[in-house]
N, C-alpha and C positions, 0 to 999 in steps of 0.2 A: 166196454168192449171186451169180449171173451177173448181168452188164449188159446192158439192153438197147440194143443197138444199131441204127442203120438207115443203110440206105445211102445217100451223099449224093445219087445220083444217081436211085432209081426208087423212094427212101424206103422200102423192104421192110424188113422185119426181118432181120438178120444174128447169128450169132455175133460174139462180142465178137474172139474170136483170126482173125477170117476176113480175108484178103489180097483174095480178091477176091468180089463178091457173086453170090449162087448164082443168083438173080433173073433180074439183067438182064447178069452178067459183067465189072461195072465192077470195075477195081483200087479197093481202098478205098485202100492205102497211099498213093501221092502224092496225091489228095483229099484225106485227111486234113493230109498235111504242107504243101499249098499254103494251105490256110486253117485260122484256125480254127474250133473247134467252134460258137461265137456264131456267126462270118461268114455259114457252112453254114446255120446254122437262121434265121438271120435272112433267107434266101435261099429259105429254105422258105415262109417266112411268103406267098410271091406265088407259089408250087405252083400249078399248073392244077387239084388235084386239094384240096376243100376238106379233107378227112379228115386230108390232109398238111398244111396250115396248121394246121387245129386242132394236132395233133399237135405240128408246131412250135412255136408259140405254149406250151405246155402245161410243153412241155421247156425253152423262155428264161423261163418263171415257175418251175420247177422250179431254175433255174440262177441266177435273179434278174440275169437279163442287163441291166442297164441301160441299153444298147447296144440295143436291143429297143422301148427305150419309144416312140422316136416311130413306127419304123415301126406298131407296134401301132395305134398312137393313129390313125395314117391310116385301118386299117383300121375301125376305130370310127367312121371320119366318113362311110367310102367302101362299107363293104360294106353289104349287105342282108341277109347271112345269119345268122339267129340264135344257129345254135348256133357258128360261128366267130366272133361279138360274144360269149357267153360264156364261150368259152374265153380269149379275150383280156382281156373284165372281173379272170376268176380270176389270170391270167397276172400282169395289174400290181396287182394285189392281195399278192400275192405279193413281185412287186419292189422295191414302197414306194417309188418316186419319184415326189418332190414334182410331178413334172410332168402326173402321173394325176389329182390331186386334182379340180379343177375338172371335167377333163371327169368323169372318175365320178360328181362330185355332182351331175351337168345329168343324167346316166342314171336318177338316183335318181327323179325327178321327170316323166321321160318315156320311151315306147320301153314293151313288151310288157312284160309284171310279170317274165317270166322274167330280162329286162334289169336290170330295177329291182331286184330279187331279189339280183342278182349283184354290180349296183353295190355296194347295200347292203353286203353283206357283204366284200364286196373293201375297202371305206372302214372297216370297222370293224376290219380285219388289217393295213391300213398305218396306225392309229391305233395296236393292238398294237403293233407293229415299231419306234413311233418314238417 
């Protein structure tokens, strides 16, 4: 089964073996070796382009980056857009640190159901987890 990969630079989807991105042309190789993988996507998280925060966001819950929580959590206080607040509810749901707790449990009780929805459930997977 292949990886998916995406470039750090224009966020497109790549081969996993690929040196440089077919996209936009960037070298992945020294991108990759200057930072890490967190660094890159925690970098992502403030993309101009929200589909790449979602994205991002998706893949530091995937990867349970702990490193992630508070930028996330900013975004929780600072953004307005709903579907990049659910992909970050999911995100620390996922992560299980204690530092989610509280603000999730304020989401449970306020914000659009779809919000509420998410908190929910996010709280009931870092109860799992721990």
């Amino acid at each position: 089964m292949a990886t998916t990969v995406y470039c750090p630079n224009c966020w497109k989807e790549v081969a996993e073996e690929s040196t440089t991105c077919i996209h936009c042309g960037s070298s992945l190789r020294p991108i990759i070796k200057e930072t890490g993988c967190v660094t890159r996507l925690i970098e992502g998280l403030s993309n101009s382009r929200v589909t790449t925060r979602i994205r991002a966001a998706t893949i530091l819950g995937q990867l349970r980056a702990d490193a992630a929580v508070e930028p996330m959590l900013r975004i929780l206080r600072n953004s307005h857009d709903e579907f990049l607040q659910a992909a970050v509810i999911q995100a620390l749901g996922k992560i299980c640190d204690p530092r989610s707790r509280c603000p999730l449990e304020k989401l449970t009780e306020c914000g659009s159901s779809l919000l509420r929805q998410q908190a929910r459930e996010a709280l009931k997977q870092m109860t799992v987890h721990n």
